[in-house]
N, CA, C and O atoms as CSV, one atom per row, in Angstrom:
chain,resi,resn,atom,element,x,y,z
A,1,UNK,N,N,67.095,243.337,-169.608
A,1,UNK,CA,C,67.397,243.478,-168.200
A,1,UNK,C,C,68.144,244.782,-167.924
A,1,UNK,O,O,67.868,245.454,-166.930
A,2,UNK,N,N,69.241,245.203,-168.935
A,2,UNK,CA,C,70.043,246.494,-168.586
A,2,UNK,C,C,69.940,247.349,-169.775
A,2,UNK,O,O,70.345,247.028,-170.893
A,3,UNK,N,N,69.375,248.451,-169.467
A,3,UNK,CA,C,69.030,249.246,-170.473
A,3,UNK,C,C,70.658,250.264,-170.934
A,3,UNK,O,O,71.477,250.920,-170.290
A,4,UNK,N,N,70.449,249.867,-172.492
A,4,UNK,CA,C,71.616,249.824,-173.376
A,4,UNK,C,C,71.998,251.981,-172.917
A,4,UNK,O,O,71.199,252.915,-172.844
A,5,UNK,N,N,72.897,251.958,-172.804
A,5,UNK,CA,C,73.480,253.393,-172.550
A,5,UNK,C,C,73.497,253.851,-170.898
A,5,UNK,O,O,74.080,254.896,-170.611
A,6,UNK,N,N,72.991,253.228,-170.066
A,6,UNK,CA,C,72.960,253.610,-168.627
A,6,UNK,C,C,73.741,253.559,-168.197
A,6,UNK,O,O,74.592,253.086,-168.950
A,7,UNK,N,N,74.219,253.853,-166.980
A,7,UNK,CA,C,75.040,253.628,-166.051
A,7,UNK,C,C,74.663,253.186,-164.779
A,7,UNK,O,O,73.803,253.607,-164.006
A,8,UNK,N,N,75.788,251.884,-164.668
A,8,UNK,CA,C,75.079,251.096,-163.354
A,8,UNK,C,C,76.539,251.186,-162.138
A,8,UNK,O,O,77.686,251.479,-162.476
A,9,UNK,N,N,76.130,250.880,-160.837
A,9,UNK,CA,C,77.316,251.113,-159.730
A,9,UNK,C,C,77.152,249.676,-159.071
A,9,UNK,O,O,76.190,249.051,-158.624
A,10,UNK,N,N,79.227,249.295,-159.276
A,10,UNK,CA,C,79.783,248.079,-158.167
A,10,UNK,C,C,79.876,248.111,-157.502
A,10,UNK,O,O,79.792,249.281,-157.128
A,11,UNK,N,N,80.148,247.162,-156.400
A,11,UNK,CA,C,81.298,247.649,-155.473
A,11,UNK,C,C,82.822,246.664,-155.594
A,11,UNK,O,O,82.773,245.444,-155.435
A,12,UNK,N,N,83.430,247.001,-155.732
A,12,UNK,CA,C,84.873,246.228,-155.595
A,12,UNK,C,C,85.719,246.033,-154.669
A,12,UNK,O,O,85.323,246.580,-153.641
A,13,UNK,N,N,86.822,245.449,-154.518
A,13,UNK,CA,C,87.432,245.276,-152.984
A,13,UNK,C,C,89.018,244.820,-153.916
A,13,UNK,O,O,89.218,243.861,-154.661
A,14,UNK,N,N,89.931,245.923,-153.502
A,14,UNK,CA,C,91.560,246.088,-154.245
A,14,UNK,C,C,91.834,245.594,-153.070
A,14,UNK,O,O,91.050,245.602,-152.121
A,15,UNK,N,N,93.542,244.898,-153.060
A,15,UNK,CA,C,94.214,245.008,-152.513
A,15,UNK,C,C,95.629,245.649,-152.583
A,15,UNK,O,O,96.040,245.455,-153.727
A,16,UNK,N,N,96.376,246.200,-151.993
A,16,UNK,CA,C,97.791,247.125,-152.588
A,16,UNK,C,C,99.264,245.826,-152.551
A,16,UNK,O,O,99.070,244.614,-152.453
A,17,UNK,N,N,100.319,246.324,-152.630
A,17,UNK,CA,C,101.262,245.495,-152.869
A,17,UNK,C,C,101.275,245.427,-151.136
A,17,UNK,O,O,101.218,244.228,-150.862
A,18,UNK,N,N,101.326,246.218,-149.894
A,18,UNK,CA,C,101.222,246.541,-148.812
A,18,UNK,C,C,99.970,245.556,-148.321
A,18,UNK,O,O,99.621,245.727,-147.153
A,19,UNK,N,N,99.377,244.712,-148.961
A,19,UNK,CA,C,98.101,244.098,-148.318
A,19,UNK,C,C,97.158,244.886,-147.541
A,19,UNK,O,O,96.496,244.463,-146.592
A,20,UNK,N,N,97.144,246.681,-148.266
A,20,UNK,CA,C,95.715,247.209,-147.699
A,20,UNK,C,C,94.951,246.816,-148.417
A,20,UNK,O,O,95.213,246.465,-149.568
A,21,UNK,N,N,93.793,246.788,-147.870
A,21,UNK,CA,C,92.578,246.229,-148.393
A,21,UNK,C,C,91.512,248.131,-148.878
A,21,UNK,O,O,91.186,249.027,-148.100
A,22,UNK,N,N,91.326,248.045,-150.189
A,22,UNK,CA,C,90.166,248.714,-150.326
A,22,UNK,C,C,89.029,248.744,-150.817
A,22,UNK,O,O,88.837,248.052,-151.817
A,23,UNK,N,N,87.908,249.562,-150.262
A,23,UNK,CA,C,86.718,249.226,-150.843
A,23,UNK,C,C,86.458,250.173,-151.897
A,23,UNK,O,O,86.531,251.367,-151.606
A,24,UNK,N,N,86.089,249.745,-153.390
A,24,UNK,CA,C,85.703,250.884,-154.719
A,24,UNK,C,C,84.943,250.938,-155.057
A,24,UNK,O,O,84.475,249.800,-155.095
A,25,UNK,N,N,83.975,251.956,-155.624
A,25,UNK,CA,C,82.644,251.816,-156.248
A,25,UNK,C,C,82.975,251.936,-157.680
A,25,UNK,O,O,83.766,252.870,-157.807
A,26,UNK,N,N,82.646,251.274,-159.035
A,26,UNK,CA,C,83.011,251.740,-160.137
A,26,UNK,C,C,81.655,251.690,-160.613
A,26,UNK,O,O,80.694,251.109,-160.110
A,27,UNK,N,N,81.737,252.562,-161.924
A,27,UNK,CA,C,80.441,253.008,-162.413
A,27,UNK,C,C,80.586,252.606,-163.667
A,27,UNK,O,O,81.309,253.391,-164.280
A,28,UNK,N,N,80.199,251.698,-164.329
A,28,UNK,CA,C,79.626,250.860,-165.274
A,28,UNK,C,C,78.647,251.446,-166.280
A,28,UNK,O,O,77.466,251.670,-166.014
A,29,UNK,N,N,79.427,251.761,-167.873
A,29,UNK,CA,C,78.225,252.026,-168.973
A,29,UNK,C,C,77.741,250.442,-169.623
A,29,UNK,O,O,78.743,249.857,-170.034
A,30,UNK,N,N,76.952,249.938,-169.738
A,30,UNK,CA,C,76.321,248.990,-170.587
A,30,UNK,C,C,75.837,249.379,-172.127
A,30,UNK,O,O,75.005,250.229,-172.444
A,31,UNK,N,N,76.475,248.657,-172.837
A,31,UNK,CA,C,76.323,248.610,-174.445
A,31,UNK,C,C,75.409,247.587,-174.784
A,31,UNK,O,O,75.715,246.464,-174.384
A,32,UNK,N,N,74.695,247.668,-175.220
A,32,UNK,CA,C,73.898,246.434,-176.038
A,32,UNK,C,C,74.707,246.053,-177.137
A,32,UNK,O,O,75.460,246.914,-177.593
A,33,UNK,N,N,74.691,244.636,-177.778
A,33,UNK,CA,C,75.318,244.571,-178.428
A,33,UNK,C,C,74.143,243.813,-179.511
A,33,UNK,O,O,72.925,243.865,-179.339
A,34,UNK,N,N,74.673,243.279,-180.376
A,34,UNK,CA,C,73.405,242.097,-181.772
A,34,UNK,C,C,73.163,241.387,-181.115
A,34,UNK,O,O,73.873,241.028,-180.176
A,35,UNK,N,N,72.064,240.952,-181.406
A,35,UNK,CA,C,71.480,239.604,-180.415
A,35,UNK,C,C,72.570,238.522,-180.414
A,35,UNK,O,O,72.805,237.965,-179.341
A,36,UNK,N,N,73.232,238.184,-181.472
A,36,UNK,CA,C,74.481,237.087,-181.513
A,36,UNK,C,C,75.360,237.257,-180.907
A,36,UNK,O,O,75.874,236.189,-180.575
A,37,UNK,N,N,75.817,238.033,-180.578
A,37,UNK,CA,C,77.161,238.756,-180.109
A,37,UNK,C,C,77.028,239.170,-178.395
A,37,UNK,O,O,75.882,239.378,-177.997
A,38,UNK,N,N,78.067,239.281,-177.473
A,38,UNK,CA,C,78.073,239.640,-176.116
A,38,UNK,C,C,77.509,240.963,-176.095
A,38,UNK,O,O,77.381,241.739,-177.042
A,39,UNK,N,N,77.161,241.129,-174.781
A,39,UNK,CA,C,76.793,242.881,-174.814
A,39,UNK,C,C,78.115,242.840,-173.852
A,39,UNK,O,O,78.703,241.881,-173.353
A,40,UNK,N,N,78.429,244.667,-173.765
A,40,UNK,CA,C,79.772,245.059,-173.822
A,40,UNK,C,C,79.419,246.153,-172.336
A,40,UNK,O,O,78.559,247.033,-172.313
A,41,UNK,N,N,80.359,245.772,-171.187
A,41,UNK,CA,C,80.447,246.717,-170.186
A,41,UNK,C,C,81.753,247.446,-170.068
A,41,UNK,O,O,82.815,246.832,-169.960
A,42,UNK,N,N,81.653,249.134,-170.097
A,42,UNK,CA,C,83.318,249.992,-170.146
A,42,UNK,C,C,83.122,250.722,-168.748
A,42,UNK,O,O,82.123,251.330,-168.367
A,43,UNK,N,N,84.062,250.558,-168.223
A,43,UNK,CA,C,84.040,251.082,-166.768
A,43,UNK,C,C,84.402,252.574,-167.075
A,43,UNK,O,O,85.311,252.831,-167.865
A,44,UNK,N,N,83.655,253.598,-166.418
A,44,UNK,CA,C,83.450,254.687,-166.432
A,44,UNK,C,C,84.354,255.175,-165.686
A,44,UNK,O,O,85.211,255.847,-166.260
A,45,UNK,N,N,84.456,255.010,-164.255
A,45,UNK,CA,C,85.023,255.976,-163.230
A,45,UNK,C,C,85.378,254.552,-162.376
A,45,UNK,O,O,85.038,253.435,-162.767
A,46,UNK,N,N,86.191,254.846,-161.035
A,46,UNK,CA,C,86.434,254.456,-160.061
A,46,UNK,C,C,86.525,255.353,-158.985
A,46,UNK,O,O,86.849,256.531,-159.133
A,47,UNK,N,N,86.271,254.876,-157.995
A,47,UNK,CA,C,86.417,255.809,-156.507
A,47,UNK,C,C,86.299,255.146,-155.202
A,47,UNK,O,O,85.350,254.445,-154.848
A,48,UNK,N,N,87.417,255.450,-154.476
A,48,UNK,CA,C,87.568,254.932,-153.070
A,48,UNK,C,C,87.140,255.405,-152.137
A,48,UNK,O,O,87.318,256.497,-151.597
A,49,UNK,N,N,86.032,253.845,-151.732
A,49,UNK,CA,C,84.987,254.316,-150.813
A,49,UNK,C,C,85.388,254.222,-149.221
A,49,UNK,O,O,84.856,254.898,-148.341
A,50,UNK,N,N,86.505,253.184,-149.011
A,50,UNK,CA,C,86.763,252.741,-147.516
A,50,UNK,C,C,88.066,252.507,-148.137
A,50,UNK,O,O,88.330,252.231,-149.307
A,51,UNK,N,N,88.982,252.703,-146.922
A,51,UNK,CA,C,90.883,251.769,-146.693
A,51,UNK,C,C,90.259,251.122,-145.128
A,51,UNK,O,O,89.737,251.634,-144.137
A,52,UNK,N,N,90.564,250.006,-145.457
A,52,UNK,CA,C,90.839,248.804,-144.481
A,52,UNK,C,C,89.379,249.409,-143.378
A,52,UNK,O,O,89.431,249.859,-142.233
A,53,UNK,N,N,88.137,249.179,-144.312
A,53,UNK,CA,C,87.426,249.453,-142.838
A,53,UNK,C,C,87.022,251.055,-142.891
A,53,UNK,O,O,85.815,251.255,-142.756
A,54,UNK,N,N,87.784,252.133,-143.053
A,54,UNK,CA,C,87.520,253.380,-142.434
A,54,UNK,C,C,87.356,254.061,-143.689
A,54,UNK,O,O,87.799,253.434,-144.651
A,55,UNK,N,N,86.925,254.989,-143.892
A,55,UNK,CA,C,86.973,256.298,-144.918
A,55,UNK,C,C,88.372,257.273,-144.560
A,55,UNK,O,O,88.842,257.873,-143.594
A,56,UNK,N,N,88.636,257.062,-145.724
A,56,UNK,CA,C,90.540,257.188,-146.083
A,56,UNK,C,C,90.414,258.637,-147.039
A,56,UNK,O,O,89.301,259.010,-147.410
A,57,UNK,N,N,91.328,259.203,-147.299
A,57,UNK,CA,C,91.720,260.299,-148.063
A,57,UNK,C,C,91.156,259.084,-149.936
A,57,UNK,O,O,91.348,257.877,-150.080
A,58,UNK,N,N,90.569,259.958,-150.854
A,58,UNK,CA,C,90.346,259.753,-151.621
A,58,UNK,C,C,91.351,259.556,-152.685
A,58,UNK,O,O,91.060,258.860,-153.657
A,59,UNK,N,N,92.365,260.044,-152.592
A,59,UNK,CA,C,93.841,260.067,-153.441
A,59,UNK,C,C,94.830,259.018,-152.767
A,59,UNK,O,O,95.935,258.755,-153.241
A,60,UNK,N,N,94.251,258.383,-151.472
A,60,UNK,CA,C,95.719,257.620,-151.264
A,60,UNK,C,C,95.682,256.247,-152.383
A,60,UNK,O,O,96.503,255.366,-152.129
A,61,UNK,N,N,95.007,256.086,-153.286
A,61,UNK,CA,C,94.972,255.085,-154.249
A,61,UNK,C,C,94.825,255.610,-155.597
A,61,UNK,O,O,93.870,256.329,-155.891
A,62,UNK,N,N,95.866,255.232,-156.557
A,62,UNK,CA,C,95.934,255.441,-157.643
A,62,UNK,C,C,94.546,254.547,-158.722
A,62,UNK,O,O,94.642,253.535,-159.417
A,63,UNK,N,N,93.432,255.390,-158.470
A,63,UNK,CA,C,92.364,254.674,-159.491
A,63,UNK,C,C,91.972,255.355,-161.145
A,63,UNK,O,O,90.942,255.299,-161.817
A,64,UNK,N,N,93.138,255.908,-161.359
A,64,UNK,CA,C,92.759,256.865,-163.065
A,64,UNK,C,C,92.982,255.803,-164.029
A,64,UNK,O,O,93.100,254.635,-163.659
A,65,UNK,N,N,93.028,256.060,-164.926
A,65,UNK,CA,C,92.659,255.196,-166.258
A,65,UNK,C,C,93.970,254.383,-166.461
A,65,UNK,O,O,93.967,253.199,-166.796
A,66,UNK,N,N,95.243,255.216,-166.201
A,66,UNK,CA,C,96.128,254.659,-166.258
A,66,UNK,C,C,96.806,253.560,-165.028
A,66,UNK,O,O,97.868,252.936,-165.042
A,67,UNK,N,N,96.110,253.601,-164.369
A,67,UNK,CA,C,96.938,252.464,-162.850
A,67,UNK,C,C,96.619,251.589,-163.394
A,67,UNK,O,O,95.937,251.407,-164.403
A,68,UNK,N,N,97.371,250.681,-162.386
A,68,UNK,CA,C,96.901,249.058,-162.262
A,68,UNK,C,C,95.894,248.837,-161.130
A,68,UNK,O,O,95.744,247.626,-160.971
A,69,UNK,N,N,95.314,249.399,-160.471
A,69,UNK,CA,C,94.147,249.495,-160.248
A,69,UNK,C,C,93.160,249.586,-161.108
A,69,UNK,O,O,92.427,248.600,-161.040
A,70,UNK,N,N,92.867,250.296,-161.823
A,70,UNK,CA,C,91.937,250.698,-162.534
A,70,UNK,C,C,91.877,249.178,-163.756
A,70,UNK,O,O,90.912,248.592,-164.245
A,71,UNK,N,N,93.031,249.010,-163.869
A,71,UNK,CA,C,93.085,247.822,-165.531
A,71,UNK,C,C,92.499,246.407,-164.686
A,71,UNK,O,O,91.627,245.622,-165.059
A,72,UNK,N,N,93.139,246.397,-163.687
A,72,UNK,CA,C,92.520,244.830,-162.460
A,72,UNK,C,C,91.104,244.974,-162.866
A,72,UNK,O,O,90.459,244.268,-163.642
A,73,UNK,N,N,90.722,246.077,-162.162
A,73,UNK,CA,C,89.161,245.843,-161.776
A,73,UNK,C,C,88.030,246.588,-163.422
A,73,UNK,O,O,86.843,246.905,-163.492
A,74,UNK,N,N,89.054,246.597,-164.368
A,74,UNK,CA,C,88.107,246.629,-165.791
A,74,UNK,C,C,88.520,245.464,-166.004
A,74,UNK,O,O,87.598,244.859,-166.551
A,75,UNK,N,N,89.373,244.828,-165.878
A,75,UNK,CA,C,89.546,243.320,-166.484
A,75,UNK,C,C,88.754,242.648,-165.874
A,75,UNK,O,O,87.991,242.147,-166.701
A,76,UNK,N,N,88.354,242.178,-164.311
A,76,UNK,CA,C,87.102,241.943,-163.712
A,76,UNK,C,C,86.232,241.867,-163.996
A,76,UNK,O,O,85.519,240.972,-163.542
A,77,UNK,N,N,85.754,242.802,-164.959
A,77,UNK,CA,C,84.178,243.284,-164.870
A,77,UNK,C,C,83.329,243.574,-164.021
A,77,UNK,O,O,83.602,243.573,-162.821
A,78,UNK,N,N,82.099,243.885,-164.509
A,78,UNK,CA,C,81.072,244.078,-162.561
A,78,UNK,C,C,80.686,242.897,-162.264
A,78,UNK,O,O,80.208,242.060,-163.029
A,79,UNK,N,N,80.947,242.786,-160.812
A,79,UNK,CA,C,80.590,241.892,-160.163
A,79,UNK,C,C,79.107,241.408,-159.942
A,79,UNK,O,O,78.870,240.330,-159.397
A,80,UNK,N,N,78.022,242.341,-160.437
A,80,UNK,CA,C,76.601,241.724,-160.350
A,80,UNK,C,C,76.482,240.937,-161.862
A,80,UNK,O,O,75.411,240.438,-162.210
A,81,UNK,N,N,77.621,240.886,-162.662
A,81,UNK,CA,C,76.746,239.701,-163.801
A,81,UNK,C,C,76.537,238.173,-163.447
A,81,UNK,O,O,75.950,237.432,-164.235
């Protein structure tokens, strides 16, 4: 169904400690894994697509490798499995 090395796109929906609501697209590599074993999704990137509704400055949310943004929505996984 998902061809092993691609990259596929979410969409996600954060909320802040402030109860803004945002909308994220993250971009998803897929690993194949042994037929026995899970196959393995590593979130690539994140990026903020909407704040509350509107298209917002791209930096007002901390989405780099290191936030808690970013660890929420890799702990998640993508939402189309």
């Amino acid at each position: 169904m998902y061809q092993d090395g691609k990259c596929y796109f979410c969409t996600h929906w954060y909320w802040d400690d402030a109860e803004n609501e945002y909308e994220l697209c993250g971009t998803w590599k897929f690993e194949k894994n042994y037929p026995d074993m899970p196959d393995y999704w590593h979130l690539q990137e994140l990026d903020v697509e909407a704040f509350n509704g509107k298209l917002q400055d791209p930096h007002s949310l901390d989405v780099t490798v290191t936030s808690d943004c970013y660890e929420k929505i890799k702990a998640e996984g993508p939402s189309f499995l």
